[in-house]
N, C-alpha and C positions, 0 to 999 in steps of 0.2 A: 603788455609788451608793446613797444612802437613797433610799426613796423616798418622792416629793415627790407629795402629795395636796391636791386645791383644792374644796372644795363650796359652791356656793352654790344657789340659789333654784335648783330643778328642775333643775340641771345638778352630773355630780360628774366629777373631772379625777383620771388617776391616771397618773403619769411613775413607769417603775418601772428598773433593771435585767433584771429577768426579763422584762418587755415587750419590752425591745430586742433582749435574745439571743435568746428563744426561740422565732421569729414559726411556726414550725411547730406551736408547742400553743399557741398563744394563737387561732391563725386559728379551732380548733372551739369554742375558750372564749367566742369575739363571737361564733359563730351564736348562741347558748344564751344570751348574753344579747340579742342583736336578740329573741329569741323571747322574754324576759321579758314577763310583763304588765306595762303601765304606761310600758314603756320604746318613747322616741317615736323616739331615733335615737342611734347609737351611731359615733363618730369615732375610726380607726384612725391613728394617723402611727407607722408600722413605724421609721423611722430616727430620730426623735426617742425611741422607746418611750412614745409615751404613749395614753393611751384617753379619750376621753370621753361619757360618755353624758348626755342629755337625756331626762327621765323625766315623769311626771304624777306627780304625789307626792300625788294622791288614791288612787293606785290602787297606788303602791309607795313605799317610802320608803327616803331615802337610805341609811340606816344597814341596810337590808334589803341594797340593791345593796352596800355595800360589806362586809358580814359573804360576798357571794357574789364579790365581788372576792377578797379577802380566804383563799379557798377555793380559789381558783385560784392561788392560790403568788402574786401580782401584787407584793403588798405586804412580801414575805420579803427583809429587807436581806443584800447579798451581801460578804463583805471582797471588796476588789478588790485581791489579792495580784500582778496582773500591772502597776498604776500602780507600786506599791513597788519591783519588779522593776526594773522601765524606767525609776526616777527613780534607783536607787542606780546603775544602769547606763551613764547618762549622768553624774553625779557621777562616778564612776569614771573614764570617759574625758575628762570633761575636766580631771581632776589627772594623769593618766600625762600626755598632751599640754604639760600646764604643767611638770612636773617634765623633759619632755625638750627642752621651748624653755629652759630655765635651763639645764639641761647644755649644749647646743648654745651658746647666747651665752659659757658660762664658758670649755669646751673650743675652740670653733672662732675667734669673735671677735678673742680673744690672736694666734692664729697667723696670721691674715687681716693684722692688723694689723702684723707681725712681716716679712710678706713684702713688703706695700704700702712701707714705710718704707726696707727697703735696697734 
């Protein structure tokens, strides 16, 4: 998954890959930033992977929080070699299945019909 980053006016949205796999280092990466200065409240959704934080941008500025995003691996794009896996996978089985219902109708068919008829 790329990840997909949203900022506006005092709030920054970060949906990452590494969010969603890794909620075991990320759970000490929100304490550190709940403890930022300036930072008013920080929103965790563990199964979506995303973070959001609401900040005072007197006191921090976005591009501050996001170079420390950014430091915690959040924003590092991952190849997802396991989609590819599981799509050539399924392509796979569903050609053996077609190539064995054509065999089945070529081979069994003929003879169904061979025996229904005398």
């Amino acid at each position: 998954m790329t990840p997909y980053l949203h900022q506006t006016q005092n709030r920054l949205r970060v949906r990452s890959d590494f969010i969603l796999r890794n909620p075991q280092q990320v759970a000490p990466q929100l304490a550190q930033l709940k403890g930022a200065a300036g930072v008013k409240e920080v929103i965790y959704r563990r199964y979506a992977g995303s973070v959001a934080v609401r900040f005072d941008e007197s006191r921090v500025s976005g591009s501050a929080l996001l170079a420390q995003m950014e430091g915690f691996g959040w924003l590092t794009a991952r190849n997802d070699n396991a989609y590819i896996d599981t799509t050539v996978r399924q392509l796979a089985r569903s050609m053996v299945k077609g190539a064995a219902m054509l065999t089945l109708n070529a081979v069994v068919k003929p003879s169904l019909l061979k025996m229904v008829l005398r």
